[in-house]
N, C-alpha and C positions, 0 to 999 in steps of 0.2 A: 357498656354494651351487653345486652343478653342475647344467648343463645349460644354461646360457645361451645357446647355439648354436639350441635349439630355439626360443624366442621368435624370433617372425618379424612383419614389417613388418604381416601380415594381424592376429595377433592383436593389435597393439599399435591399428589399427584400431576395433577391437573396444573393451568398455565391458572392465573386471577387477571383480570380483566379491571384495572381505573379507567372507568369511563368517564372525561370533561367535555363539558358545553357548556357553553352559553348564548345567548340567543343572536344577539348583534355584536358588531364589532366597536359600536362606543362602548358597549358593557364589559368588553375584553380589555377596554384602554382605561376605562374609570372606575370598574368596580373589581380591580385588581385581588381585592379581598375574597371574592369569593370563588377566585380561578383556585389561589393558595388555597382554601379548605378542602377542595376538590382535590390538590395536590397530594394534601395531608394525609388521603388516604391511602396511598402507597404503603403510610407505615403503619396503616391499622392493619394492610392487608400482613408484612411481615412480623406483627405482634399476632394473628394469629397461624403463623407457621411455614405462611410460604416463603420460600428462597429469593431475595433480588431479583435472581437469574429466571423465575417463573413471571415474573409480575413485568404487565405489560400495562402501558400508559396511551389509553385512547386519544389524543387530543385533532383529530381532525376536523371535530365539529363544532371548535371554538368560532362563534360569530354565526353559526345557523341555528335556522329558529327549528324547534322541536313539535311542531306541528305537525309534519309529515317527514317520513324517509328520503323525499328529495331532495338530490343533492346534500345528503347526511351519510358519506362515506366511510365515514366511523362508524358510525349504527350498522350501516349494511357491513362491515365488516367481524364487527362483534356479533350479531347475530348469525352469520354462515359459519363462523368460528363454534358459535352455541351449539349449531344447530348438527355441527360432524363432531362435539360431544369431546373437544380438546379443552373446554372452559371450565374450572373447576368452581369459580365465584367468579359475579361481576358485583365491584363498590361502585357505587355512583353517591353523591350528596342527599340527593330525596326521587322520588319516582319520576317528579318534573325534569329532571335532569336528561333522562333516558327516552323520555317521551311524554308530548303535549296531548296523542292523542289515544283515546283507548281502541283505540283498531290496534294501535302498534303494539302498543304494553302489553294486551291478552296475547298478542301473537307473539312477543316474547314469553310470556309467564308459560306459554302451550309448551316450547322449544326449549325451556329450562328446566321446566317439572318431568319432559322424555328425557333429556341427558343428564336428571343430577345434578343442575347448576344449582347454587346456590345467589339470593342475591342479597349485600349487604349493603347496607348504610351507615350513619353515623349513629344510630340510637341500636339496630337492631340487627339479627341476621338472623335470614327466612327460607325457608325451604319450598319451592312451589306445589314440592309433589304433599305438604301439611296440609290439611283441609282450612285449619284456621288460619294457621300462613297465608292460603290463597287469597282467603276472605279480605284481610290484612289488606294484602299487594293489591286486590282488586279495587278497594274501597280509595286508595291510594292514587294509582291510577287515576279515575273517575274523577277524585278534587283534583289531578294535578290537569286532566283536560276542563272541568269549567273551572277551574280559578280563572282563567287567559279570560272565557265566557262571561264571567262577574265584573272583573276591571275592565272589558271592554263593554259590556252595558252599563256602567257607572261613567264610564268618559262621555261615552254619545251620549244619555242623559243629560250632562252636562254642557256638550256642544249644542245640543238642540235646543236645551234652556238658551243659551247664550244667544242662537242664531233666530231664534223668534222672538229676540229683543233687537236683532239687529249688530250684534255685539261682535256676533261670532269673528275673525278676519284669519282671509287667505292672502295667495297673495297679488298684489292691486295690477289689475291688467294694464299695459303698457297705455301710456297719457295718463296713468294717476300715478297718486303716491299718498302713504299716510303722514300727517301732519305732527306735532310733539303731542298730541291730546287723542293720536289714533284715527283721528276723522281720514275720510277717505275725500282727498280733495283734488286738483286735477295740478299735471307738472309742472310744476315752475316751468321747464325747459319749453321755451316757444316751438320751437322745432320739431320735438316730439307732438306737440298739442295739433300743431298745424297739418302733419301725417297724417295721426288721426283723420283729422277734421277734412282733407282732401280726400283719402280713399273712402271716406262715408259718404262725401260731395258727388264724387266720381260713380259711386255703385247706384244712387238717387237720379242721377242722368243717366248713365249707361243701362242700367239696369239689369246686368250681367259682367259675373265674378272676374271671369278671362278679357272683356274691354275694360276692366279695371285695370287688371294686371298688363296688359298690352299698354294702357296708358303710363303706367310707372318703367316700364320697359325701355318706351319709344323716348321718355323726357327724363332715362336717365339717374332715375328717384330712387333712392333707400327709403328701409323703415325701421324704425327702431324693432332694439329686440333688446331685452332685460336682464341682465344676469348677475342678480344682489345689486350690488350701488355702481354696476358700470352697462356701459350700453355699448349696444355694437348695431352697427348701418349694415345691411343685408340686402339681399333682391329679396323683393314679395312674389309670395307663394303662393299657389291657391288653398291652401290649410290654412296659412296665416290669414287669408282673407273670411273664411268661414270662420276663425274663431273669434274675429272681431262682428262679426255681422251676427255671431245667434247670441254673443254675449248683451244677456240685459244692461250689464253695469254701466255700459256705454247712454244706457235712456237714465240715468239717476235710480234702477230702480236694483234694490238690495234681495239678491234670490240665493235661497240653502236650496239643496237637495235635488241639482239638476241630474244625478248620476247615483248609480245603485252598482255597488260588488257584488258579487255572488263567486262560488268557486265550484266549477266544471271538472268534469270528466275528459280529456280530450288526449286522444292518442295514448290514451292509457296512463293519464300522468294529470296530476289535479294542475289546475290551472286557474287566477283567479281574472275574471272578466269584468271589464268595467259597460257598463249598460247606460245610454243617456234617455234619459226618461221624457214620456210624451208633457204638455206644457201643465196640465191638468193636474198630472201627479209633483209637482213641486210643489213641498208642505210649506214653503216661507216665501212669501212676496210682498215686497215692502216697497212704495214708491217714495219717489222724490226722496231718497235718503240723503242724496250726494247730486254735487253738478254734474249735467247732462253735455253729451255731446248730438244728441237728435232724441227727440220727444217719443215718448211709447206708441203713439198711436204707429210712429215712419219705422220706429222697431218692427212694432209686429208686422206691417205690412214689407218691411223688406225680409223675415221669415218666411211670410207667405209667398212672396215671389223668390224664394230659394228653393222652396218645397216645389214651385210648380217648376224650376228650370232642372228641376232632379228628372234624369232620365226615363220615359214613361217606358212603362211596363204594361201586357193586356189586362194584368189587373192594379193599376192602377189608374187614382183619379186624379195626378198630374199631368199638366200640360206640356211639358219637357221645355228646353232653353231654346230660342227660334233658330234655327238654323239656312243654312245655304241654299236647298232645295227650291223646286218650284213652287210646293204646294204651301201658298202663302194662306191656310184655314189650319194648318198644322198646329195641334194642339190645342185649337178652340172648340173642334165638333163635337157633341155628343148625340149617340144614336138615340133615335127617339123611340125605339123599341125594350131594350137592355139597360141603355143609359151609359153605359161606356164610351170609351174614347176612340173615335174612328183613326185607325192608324193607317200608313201611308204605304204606297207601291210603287216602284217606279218601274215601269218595262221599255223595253226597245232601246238603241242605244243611247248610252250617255243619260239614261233616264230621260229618254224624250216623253214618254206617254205615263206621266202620274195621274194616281187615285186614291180617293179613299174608300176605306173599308172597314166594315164590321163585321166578324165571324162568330164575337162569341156565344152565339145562341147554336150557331153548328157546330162548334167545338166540345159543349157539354151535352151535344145529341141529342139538344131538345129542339131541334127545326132545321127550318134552310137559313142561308146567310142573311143578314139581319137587312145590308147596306152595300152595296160597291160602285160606286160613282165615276166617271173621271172629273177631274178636278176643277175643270173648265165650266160645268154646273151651278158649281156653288161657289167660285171666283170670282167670276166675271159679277155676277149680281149681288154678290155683296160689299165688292167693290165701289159700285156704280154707288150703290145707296147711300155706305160712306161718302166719297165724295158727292154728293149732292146735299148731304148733311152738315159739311162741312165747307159754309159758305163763306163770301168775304165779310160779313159781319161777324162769324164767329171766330173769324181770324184772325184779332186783333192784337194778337199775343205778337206781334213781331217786334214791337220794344222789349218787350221779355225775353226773348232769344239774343238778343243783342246784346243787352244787360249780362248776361247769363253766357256768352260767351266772352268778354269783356272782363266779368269776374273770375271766369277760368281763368284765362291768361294771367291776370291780378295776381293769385293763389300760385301759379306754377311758379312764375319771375320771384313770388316772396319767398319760397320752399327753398329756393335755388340760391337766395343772398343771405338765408339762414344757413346754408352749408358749407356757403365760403367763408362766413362769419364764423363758425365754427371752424374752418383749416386754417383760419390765420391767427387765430387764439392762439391754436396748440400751436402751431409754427413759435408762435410771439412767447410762449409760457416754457417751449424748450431753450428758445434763447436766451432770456432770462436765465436759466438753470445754468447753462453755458457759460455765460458773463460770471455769474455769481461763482463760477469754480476757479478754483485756485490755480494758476497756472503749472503749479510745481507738480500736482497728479496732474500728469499727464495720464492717465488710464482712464480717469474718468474723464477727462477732457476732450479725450480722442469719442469716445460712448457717445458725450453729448453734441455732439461733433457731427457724426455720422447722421444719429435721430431727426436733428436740424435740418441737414440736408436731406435728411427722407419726407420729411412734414414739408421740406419747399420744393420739394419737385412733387408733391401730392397736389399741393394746391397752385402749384403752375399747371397739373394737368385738370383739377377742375375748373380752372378762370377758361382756360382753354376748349373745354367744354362746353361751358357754358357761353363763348362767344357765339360756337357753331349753333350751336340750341338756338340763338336769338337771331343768326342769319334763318334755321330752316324753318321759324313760324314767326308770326307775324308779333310785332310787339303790342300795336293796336288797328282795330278796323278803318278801313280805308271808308272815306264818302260811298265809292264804288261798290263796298263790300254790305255797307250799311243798304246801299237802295238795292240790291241784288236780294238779301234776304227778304226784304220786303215784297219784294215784286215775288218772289219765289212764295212767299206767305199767301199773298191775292190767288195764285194761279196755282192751286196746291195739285189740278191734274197733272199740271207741264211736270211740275216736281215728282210726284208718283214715276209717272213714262222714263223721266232722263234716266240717261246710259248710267250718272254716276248712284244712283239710287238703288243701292244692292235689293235682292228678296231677303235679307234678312231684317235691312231698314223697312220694308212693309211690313212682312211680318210684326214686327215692333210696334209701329203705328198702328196695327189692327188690334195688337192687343193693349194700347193704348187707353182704346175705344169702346171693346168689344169685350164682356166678361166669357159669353158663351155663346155657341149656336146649336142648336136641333137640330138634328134632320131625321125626316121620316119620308116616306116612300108610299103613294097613295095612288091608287087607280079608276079613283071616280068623284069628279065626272071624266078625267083622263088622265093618262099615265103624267103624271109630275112628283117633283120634289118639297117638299115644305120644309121652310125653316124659319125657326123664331131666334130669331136675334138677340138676347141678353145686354143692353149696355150698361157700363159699368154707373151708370146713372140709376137704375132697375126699369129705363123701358123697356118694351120689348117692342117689337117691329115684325111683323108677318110677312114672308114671300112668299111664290108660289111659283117652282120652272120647271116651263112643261120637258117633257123628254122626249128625246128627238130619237132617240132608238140608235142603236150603233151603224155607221158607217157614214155618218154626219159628220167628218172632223170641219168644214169648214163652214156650216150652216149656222145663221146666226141665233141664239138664242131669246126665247121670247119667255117672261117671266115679269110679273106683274105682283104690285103690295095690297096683300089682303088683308092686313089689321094693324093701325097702331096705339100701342095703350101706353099714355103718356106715365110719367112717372109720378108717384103722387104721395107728398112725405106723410108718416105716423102721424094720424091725430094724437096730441097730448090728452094726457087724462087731467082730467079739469081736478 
């Protein structure tokens, strides 16, 4: 070691400071070797003169990373120690030791070159307040922050090679699992596949997150949840349901790069945030890698209708999730001046008198209000047209509802004899264990004893369940139930009007049907409303209702169809 000339009578005064780290705590359990060299230098510090009784051992920052001060109680304590000029040397093993980042290391090197610290390593000993010294420790510094910068651009390098061959793997969202060759292929376990495949089934018909979860509620359902090679039955969540519906893996199709770190400023304290990125910015998309459990086209389209059931905002251009209210155009209008979303009011009580409305052109004080209607304008006649649209020739879908509810039931009753199959295993495989023990431990006898008896009063309480389940719905449709939806199918007004036909089931229907509507606000040749109708076909359809001026609530409305422009597919290019 050179430099021994520098240690002087003041610093040996002084206390010496071994400071250990290391970064994680596998590294404190495996690389035991290089805790001891850190150790070792207790006695370089008493080869150069200090007392046992001087020499103190930092170790509180074994297993944190050296990146920042937080949570590095060591550090903060060596440094407030430097910084009131009790420290006479700090040894550390190399610069990295002491700190990852050069914020921290200058702002040590500032606080030891005022008090006379010295700092030592295992090759050298330097003095901050030496020019060349400085230069030294600074340069030091600097590789020990990008070294961390080099191996981590050498891995991602590496990850991203792998992951735009497809190569790369995490780890396999619940219904898969990797195969002996790595392939990403779908669970052996029926049970889990069938979850899946029901809450996808269910979000496809329902077409919202919370009648998903109400349906796993009501019928009683777990879902798988993964933790290494064992699984655990849960109630579903609405998290758990959002991270199966935006995950692509579910369509076959293999995607890197849906999420970006960065590390923030927040509350005074770095923080590192995870960012999920728009669909655009994903550098890897790979289809058909792996089995599917629904086709990319029903993926993206049940993204899409996630985005719109997201809570609308005035500036946004979601339609939010249809709700309880009266105003059954909620979330389809857009102003035909701005182009925004006409939002809704309810006054008088109990929300008797809804409308809608657009401000935002008075909001940014560039006019008067755009739109404010009541709701009875542009309900009633978009209603009408619907139904009139929707004749008994285009109704013929009533063997598909039948089907389709028929298959439900199918799916629910097999979910439910895969669960009990599963509690009479484990019942059947502790017994076995049971038999197979020796009579003479009783200790373990008595163990598999108890367990036995916990697995058969589990699944006496789900036979039990499951009888109730199959008294409160129906196991299959009755004649009755069969000619009822039909006839309900012919007569789709009576069905709209009945008591049991919430506004949120219209609602529903309307957007079934209907992508969008206009409205604009015109005075000539007379006061009325116009709207173009968007359906999800690309017609559009023109109406026209006149306005009757306020104090009309019971006067009936007259509105009339001024244009329809059929829908008319892309010519191919020859």
């Amino acid at each position: 070691m050179t430099g021994h000339e520098k240690v002087l009578a003041e610093h040996r005064e002084r206390r010496a400071f071994v400071y250990v780290r290391q970064s994680t705590a596998a590294q404190v359990l495996q690389h035991q070797t290089s805790t001891e060299r850190q150790l070792d230098l207790v006695n370089v510090a008493a080869s150069l003169g200090w007392h046992s009784s001087q020499i103190e051992v930092v170790a509180e920052d074994l297993g944190r990373s050296g990146r920042t001060t937080d949570d590095r109680s060591g550090f903060q304590r060596l440094a407030a120690e430097v910084s009131l000029g009790r420290v006479g040397a700090v040894l550390s093993l190399d610069a990295s030791r002491l700190a990852r980042s050069s914020a921290d290391w200058h702002r040590l090197l500032e606080l030891s070159g005022l008090t006379r610290t010295l700092l030592i390593d295992e090759q050298t000993i330097c003095d901050p307040r030496d020019p060349n010294d400085r230069l030294v420790l600074g340069m030091k510094g600097t590789m020990a922050d990008f070294e961390l910068v080099w191996l981590r651009q050498r891995l991602e390098g590496g990850r991203w090679h792998r992951a735009e061959k497809g190569e790369f793997r995490g780890r396999p969202p619940i219904g898969y699992v990797y195969d002996a060759a790595r392939r990403l292929g779908l669970d052996p376990d029926e049970e889990i596949r069938r979850s899946v495949s029901l809450l996808l089934e269910r979000y496809r018909i329902a077409g919202s997150r919370r009648d998903v979860l109400r349906y796993f509620e009501e019928h009683a359902l777990r879902f798988p949840a993964r933790f290494g090679p064992r699984v655990e039955w849960k109630r579903l969540t609405l998290p758990r349901i959002d991270e199966i519906l935006h995950n692509p893996a579910y369509a076959g199709t293999y995607v890197y790069g849906r999420t970006r770190s960065d590390m923030i400023l927040e509350s005074g304290r770095r923080r590192r945030r995870v960012r999920t990125l728009a669909q655009q910015e994903w550098r890897v998309i790979l289809h058909d890698r792996h089995p599917a459990y629904l086709s990319w086209e029903e993926h993206m389209a049940n993204r899409k209708r996630l985005a719109d059931s997201a809570p609308t905002r005035k500036d946004s251009t979601s339609r939010g999730a249809p709700r309880e209210g009266r105003a059954l155009l909620q979330g389809l209008l857009l102003c035909g001046r701005c182009a925004h979303r006409l939002g809704v009011r309810y006054a008088g009580q109990n929300g008797k008198y809804p409308s809608y409305y657009c401000d935002r052109v008075a909001q940014e004080a560039l006019g008067d209000r755009c739109v404010s209607v009541a709701t009875r304008y542009l309900d009633e006649p978009v209603v009408e047209v619907i139904l009139g649209v929707l004749t008994r020739e285009q109704l013929e879908a009533a063997a598909t509802v039948l089907e389709l509810v028929e298959t439900e039931d199918a799916a629910l009753h097999q979910q439910w004899k895969l669960r009990l199959e599963r509690a009479r295993y484990e019942a059947q495989r502790v017994e076995r264990q049971y038999q197979a023990c020796e009579p003479e431990n009783r200790v373990v006898a008595r163990t598999l004893e108890a367990r036995w008896d916990e697995k058969l009063v589990d699944l006496g309480r789900l036979e039990q369940e499951y009888e109730e389940l199959k008294k409160r719905k129906r196991a299959q449709l009755s004649e009755a139930d069969r000619r009822r939806i039909v006839e309900l199918a012919e007569d789709l007004p009576r069905l709209w009007r009945a008591r049991t036909t919430t506004d949120r089931d219209r609602k529903m229907l309307l957007r079934l049907l209907v992508q969008d509507i206009a409205v604009s606000r015109t005075d000539v040749p007379r006061s009325a409303f116009r709207l173009r109708i968007l359906w999800h076909t690309q017609a559009i359809t023109e109406i026209e209702v006149d306005y009757l001026g306020p104090g009309h609530p019971g006067r009936k409305l007259t509105w009339r169809v001024i244009g329809v422009t059929p829908h008319r597919p892309p010519k191919r290019a020859c």
